[in-house]
C-alpha positions as CSV (number, residue, x, y, z in Angstrom):
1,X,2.9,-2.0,-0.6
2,X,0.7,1.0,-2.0
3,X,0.7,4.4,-1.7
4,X,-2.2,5.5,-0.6
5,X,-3.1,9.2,-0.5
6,X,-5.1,12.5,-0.7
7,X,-4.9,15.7,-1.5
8,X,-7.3,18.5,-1.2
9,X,-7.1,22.7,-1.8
10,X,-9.5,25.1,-2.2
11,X,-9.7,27.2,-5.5
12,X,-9.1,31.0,-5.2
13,X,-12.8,32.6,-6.5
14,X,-11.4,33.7,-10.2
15,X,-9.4,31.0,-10.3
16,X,-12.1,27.9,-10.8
17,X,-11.6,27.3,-14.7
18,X,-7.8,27.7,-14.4
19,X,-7.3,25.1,-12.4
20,X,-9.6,22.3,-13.9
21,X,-8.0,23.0,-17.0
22,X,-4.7,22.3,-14.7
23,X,-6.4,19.7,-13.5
24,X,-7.5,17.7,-16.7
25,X,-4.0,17.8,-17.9
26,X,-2.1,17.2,-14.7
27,X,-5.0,14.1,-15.1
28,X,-4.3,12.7,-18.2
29,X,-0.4,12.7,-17.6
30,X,-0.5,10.9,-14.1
31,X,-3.0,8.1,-15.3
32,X,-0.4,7.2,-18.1
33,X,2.3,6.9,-15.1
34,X,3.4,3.1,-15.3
35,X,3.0,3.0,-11.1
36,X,-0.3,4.7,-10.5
37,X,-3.4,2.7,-9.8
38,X,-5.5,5.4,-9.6
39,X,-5.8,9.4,-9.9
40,X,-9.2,10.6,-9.3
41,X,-10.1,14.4,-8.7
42,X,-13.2,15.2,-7.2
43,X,-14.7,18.5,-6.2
44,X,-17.0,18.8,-3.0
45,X,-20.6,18.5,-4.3
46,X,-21.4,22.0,-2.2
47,X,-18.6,24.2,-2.8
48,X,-17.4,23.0,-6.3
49,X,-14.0,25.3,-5.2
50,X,-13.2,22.8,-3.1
51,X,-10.6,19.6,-4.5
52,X,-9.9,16.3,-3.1
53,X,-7.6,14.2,-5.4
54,X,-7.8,10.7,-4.3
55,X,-4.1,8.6,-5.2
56,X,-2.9,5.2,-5.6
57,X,0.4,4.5,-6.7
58,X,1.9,0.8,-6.9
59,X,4.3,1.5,-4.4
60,X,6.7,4.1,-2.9
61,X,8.8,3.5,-5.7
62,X,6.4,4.4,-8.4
63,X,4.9,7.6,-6.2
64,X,9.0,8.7,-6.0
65,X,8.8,8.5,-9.8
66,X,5.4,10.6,-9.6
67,X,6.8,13.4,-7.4
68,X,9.9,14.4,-9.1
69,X,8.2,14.6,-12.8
70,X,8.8,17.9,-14.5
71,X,4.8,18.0,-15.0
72,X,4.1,17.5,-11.8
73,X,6.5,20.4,-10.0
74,X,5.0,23.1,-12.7
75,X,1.3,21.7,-12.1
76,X,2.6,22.3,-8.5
77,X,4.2,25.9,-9.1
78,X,1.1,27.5,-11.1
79,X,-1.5,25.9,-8.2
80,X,0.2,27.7,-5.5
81,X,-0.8,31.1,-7.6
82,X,-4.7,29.9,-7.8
83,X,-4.9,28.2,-3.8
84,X,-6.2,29.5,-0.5
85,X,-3.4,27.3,1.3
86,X,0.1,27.4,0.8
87,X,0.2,23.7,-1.0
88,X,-1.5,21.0,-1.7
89,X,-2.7,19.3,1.6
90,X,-1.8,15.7,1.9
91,X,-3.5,12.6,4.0
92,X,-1.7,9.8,3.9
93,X,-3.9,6.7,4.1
94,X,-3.3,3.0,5.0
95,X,-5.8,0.5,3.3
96,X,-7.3,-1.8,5.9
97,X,-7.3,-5.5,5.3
C-alpha cells in the first residue's frame, strides 16, 4: 500500500530564496528515490511563503528508506532555521478507491 502524504510550512520573510534553493535540491534527490511515486512542491498561489509538498512513496517501506536519508535530516535541520513552525507539518492521506 502507498504512502500517501503532505507537508506544508511557511517561509520566514528573508528566508524565501533559501529555501527554494533547499527545495530544488531536496527535489531532485527524492525523485531519484527508487520508492517514490511522486514529490511535488507547490507554493500557495497568494502567499508564495507558504509550501505544501504533496508525497507518494510505493510503500511504507520505501518512505522508511526516504526518512532516514542523510539528505533528508540536513534538508530537515537547515528548514527548521528558515520556518514559522517548529517542523514540517504532516497530513497523512488515504487514497479512496
Amino acid at each position: 500500500m502507498t504512502k500517501t502524504l503532505y507537508a506544508e510550512f511557511t517561509v520566514k520573510p528573508g528566508s524565501e530564496a533559501r529555501v527554494a534553493e533547499m527545495m530544488r535540491e531536496l527535489t531532485e534527490k527524492v525523485r531519484a528515490e527508487p520508492g517514490n511515486e511522486l514529490f511535488l512542491p507547490c507554493t500557495r498561489e497568494s502567499n508564495p511563503r507558504e509550501y505544501f509538498v504533496f508525497e507518494v512513496y510505493r510503500d511504507d517501506a520505501a518512505f522508511q528508506q526516504h526518512i532516514t536519508a542523510d539528505y533528508g535530516a540536513a534538508f530537515n535541520g537547515e528548514l527548521a532555521h528558515h520556518i514559522e513552525e517548529d517542523g514540517s507539518v504532516l497530513t497523512w492521506l488515504q487514497r479512496v478507491g
